[in-house]
C-alpha positions in Angstrom: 59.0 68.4 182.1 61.8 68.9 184.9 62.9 65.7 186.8 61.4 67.0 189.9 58.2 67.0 188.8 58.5 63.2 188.5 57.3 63.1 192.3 54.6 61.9 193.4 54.1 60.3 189.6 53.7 57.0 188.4 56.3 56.4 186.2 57.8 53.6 183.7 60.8 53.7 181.5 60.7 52.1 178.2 63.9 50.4 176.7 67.2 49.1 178.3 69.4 50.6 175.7 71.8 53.1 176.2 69.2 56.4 176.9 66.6 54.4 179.0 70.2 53.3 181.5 70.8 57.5 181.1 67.4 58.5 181.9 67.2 55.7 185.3 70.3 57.1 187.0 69.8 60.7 186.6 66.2 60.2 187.7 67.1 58.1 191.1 70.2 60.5 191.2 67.9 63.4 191.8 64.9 61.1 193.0 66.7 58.4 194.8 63.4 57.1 196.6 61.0 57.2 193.3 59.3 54.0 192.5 60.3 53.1 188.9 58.8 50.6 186.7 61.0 49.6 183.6 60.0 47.4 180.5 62.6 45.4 178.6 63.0 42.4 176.5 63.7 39.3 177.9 67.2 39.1 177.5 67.6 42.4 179.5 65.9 41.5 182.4 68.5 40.3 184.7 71.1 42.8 183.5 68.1 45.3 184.5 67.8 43.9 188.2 71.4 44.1 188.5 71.8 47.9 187.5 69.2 48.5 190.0 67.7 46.6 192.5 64.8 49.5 193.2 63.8 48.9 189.6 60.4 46.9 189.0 61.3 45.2 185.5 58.7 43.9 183.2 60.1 41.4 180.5 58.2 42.1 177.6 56.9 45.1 175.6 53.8 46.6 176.9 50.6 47.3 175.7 48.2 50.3 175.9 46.4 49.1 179.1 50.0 48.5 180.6 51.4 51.9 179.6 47.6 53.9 180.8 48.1 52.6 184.1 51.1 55.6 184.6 51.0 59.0 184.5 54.7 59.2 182.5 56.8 57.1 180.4 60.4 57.5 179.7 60.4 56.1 176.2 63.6 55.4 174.6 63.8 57.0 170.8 64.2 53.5 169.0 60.7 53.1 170.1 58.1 54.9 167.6 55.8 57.3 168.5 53.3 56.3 166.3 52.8 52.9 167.8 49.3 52.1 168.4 50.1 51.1 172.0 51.7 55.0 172.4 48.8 57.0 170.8 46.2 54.7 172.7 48.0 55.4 176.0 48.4 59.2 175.0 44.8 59.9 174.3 44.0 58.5 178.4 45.9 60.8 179.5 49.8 59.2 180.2 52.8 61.8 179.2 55.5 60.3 177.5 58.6 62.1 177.4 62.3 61.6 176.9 65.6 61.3 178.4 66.6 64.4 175.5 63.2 66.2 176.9 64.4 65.9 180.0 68.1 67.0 179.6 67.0 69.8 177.7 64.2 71.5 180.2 66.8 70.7 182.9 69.5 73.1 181.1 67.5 76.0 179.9 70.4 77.9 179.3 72.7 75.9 177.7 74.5 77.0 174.6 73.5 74.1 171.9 74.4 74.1 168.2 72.0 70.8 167.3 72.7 68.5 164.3 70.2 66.4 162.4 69.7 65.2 159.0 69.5 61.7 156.8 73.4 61.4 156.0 76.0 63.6 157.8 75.2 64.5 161.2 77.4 62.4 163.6 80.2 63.7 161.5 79.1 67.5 161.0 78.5 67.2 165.5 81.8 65.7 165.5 83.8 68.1 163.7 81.9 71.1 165.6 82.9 69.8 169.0 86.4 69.1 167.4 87.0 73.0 165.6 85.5 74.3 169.0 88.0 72.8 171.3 90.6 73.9 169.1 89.9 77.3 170.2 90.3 76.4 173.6 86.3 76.4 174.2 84.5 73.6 176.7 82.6 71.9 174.8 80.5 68.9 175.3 79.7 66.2 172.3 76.8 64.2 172.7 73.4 62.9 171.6 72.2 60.3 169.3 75.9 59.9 168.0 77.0 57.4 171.3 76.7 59.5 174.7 73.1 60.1 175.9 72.6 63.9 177.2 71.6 62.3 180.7 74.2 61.0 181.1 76.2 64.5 181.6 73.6 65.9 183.7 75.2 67.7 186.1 77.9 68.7 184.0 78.7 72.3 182.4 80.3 73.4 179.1 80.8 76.5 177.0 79.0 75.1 173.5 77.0 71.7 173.5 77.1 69.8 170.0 74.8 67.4 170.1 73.3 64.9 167.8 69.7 64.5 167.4 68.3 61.8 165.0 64.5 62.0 163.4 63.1 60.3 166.4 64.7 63.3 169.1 64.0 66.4 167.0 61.1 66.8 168.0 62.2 66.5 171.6 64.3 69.3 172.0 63.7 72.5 174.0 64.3 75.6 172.3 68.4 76.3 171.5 70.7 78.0 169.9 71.4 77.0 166.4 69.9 73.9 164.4 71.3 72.3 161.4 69.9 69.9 158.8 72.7 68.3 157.0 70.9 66.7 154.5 67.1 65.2 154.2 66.0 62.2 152.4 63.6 59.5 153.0 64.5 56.9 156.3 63.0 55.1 159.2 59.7 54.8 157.0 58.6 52.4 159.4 59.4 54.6 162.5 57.4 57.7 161.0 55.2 55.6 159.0 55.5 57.4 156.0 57.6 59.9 154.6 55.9 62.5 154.7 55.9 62.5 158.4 59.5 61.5 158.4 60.0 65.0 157.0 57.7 67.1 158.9 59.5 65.3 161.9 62.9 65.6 161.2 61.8 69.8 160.3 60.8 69.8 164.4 64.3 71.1 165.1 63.4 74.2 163.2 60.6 75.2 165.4 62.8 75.0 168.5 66.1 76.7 166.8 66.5 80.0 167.0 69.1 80.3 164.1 68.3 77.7 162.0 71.4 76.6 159.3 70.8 74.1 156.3 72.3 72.3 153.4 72.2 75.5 150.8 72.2 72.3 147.9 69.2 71.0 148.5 66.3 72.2 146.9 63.2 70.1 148.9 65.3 71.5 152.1 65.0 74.8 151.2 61.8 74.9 150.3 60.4 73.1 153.6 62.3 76.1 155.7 62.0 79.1 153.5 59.5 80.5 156.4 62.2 80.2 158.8 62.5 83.5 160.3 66.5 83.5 160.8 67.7 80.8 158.5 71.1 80.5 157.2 73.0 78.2 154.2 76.3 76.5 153.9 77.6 75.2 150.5 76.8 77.6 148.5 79.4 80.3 147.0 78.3 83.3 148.9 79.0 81.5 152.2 81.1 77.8 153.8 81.6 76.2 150.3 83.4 73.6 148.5 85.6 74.4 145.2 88.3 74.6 143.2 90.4 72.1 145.4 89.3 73.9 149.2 87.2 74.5 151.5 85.8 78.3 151.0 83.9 81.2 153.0 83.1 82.7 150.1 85.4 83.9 147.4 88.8 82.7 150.1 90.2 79.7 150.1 90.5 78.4 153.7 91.7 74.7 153.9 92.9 72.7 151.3 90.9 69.4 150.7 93.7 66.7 150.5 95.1 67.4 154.1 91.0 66.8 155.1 91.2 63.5 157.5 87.9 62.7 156.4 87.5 61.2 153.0 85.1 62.4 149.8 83.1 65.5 149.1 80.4 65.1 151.1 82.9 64.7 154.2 84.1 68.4 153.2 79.7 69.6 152.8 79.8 68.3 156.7 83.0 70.8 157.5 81.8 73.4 156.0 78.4 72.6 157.9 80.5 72.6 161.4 82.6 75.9 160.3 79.3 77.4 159.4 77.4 76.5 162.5 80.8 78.1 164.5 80.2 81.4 162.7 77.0 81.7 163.5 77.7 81.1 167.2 80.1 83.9 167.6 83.4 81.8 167.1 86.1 82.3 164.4 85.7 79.3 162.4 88.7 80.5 159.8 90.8 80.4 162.7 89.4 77.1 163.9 89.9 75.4 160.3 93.1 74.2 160.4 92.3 71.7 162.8 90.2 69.7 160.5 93.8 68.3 159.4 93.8 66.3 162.8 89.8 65.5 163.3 90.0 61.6 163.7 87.0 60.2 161.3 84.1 58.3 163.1 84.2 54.8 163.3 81.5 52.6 160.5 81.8 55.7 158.5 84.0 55.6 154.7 86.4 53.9 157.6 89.5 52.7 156.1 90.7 49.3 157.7 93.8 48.5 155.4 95.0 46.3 152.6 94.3 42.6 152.5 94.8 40.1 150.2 95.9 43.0 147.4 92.2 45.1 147.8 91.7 47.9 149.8 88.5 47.9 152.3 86.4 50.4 153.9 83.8 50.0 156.1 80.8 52.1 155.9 78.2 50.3 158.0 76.8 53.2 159.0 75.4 53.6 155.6 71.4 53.1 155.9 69.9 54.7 152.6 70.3 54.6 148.8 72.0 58.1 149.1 74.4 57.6 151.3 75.7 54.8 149.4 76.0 56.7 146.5 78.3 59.3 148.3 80.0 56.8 149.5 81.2 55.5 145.9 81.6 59.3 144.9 84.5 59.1 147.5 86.6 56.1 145.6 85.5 57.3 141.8 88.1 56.2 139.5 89.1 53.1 141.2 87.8 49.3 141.0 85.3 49.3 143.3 83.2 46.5 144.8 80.3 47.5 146.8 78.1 45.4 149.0 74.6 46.7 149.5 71.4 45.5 151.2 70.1 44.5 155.0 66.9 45.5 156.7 64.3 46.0 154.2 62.0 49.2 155.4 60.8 49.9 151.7 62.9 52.3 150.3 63.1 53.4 146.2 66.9 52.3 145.1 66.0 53.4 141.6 67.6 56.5 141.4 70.6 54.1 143.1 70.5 52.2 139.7 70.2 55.0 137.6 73.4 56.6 138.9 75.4 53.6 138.7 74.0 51.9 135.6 76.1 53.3 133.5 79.2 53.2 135.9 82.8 52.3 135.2 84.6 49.9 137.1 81.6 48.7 139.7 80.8 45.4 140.9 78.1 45.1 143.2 77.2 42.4 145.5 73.7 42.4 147.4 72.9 40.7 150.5 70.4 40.8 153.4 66.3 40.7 153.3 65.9 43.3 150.7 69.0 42.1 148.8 66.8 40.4 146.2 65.2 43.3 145.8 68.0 45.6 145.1 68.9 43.0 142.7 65.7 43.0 141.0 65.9 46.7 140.0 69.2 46.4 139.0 68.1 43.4 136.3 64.9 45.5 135.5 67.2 48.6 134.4 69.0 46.3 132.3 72.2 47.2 133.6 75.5 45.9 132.4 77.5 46.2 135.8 78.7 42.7 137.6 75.8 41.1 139.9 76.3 38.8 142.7 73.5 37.6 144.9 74.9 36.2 148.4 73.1 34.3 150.7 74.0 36.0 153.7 76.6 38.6 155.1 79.4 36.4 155.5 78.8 35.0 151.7 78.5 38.8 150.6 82.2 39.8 151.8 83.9 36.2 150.3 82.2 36.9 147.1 83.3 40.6 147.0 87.1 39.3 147.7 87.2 36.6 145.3 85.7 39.5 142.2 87.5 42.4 143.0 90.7 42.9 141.0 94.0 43.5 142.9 94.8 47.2 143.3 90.3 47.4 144.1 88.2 48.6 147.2 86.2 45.9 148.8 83.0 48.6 149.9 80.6 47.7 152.6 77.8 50.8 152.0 75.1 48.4 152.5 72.1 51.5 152.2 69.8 49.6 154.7 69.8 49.5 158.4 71.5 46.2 160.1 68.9 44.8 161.7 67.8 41.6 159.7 71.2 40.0 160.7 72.5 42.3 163.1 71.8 44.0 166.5 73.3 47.2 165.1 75.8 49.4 162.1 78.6 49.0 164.4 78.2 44.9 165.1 77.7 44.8 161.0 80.9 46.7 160.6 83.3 44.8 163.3 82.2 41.5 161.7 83.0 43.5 158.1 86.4 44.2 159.4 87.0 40.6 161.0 85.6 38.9 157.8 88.1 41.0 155.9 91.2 39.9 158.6 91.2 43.0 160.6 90.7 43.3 164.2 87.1 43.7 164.8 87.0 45.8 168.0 90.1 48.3 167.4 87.8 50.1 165.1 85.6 50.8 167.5 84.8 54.3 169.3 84.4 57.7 168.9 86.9 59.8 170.0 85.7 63.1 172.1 82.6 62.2 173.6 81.7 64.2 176.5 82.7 67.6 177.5 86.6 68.6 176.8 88.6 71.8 176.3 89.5 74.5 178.3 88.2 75.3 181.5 
């Protein structure tokens, strides 16, 4: 669906967040006299009327009768497709859609290289757009990663890298190139089970016409061995990791320790981004040496400094078992303090306790609504590693200062999303970095979001 078949609709838009502000002004940019209805939470409302008066605002979340009374809703992605009120609404006939599924049928033709995946995509989009414009190609970076696509509509570039999380891919139109980074089980209650988490997330496949994936992951191979032009990074016959470098195949293209990005997994997502530049049509050996000046993405193995004799690192961003496990891959060997736990959406942490059980020089501290639990599996598995229960975030980072030894890492991976305590990763890692003495909102931002390079 095109924004100018919006006329003569009745439409609504669904969430004041970032994307449902993107989809309202490129829909009264283009439809300046359409009636729009938007629904909000309560706290939003005046902020809405102020962003635009034409706007009827509805405080509260509505309900299938509400939402069957238009013929399309703009739903933001945080809002799951599965909800009762949606599928009701759906089955009388109202067309729900997206600010992605508009950008993408407004811009057919644009070049996109598309990045999903359960750990690793904001990074892999991020070093794309940043080896691209190193060759001196326009290049757009946006998506799920902090720029809604609507809101460069309008705009051209060369190469789009965008980020899609599980709740776009199955949003966009057909492209380019896909990549799944990684895939693991998230969003449970989103998707409603994993299962459908997967088959979701495996969208992006069916609209990529080269699709690439994580050549390490056995379940991700298996779910797109049908794909009629699939590709693999990580493995040795193609973008690898070994012996010290980055490799395409048997040559030895950039040497790990000048990577600005920490740990190995950080050097999967360049060769991900090198990869998905090959199979574009760039030269992604020529591109590689810019990986030595990528700036890493804020909430993400962020380093924030040395206080009070520990090192900390902020890795809010850090929603599942997994990713907190690379996460302590990336400071193995030192003294290491880790706080885990926040928003409780079900997930298994046993294989969690299995690869730290047995671990050297670990502390862990948990925290948040499924903190008990994480600490219940650790006790169950009889583990001998240090065990601190805090009451709440702020007790979580004093306890983790007062037990790691001078010379340690203070780690916030928590492996759950924020929201039992906080509105979001980033606002969970600025009051990190402010409980630890740093300056909460210097960390902040993404650098290169939009469209740069050469003309």
């Amino acid at each position: 669906m095109r924004i100018a078949e919006l006329v003569g609709q009745r439409v609504a838009v669904w969430g004041f967040g970032r994307e449902g502000r993107a989809a309202i002004r490129a829909i009264h940019a283009q439809l300046p006299q359409l009636p729009l209805a938007l629904y909000c939470n309560e706290a939003e409302a005046t902020a809405a009327r102020e962003f635009d008066a034409s706007l009827t605002v509805y405080a509260h979340e509505p309900d299938a009768v509400a939402l069957s009374a238009y013929d399309v809703v703009v739903k933001s992605p945080g809002i799951s497709a599965y909800k009762p009120a949606v599928t009701t609404a759906q089955a009388q006939g109202t067309v729900f859609t997206s600010g992605t599924a508009l950008w993408f049928a407004e811009n057919p033709g644009a070049r996109v290289i598309a990045v999903t995946g359960t750990k690793g995509k904001s990074t892999t989009t991020a070093f794309a757009a940043h080896l691209a414009r190193a060759l001196g190609v326009r290049t757009a970076l946006a998506g799920n990663i902090g720029l809604p696509l609507l809101d460069l509509q309008g705009q051209t570039a060369e190469l789009w890298a965008v980020e899609l999380s599980s709740f776009q891919t199955g949003e966009a139109g057909p492209l380019e190139l896909g990549v799944i980074t990684s895939l693991y089980e998230e969003h449970l209650d989103w998707h409603g089970s994993r299962e459908r988490y997967v088959a979701d997330k495996l969208k992006l496949g069916g609209a990529s016409r080269t699709l690439l994936v994580n050549g390490l992951q056995a379940t991700l191979l298996e779910h797109t061995a049908a794909h009629p032009r699939r590709l693999v990074f990580g493995t040795p016959e193609g973008w690898h990791v070994a012996a010290g470098a980055i490799r395409r195949g048997e040559q030895a293209v950039f040497d790990l320790a000048a990577l600005a990005a920490p740990g190995l997994h950080n050097a999967l997502n360049a060769c991900a981004a090198l990869a998905a530049l090959e199979a574009t049509g760039f030269d992604a050996v020529e591109a590689a040496p810019a990986l030595a000046d990528f700036h890493p993405l804020p909430h993400r193995l962020q380093p924030l400094g040395e206080r009070d004799g520990v090192s900390w690192i902020n890795d809010s961003i850090s929603t599942t078992p997994q990713a907190t496990l690379a996460a302590l891959d990336s400071v193995a060997g030192r003294e290491v303090t880790v706080i885990v736990g926040g928003h409780d959406r079900g997930l298994d942490w046993s294989d969690f306790v299995q690869a730290t059980k047995d671990r050297a020089h670990l502390r862990i501290v948990t925290q948040g609504a499924n903190g008990p639990r994480i600490a219940q599996v650790l006790r169950q598995a009889k583990t001998e590693l240090p065990l601190g229960e805090a009451g709440d975030f702020a007790d979580a980072v004093t306890m983790a200062r007062i037990v790691t030894p001078e010379g340690g890492v203070v780690l916030l991976s928590p492996g759950a999303p924020s929201f039992d305590q906080f509105r979001d990763y980033a606002e969970r890692g600025r009051r990190f970095a402010e409980l630890a003495g740093f300056d909460g909102a210097a960390i902040a931002g993404i650098d290169g979001l939009g469209i740069a390079g050469a003309c």
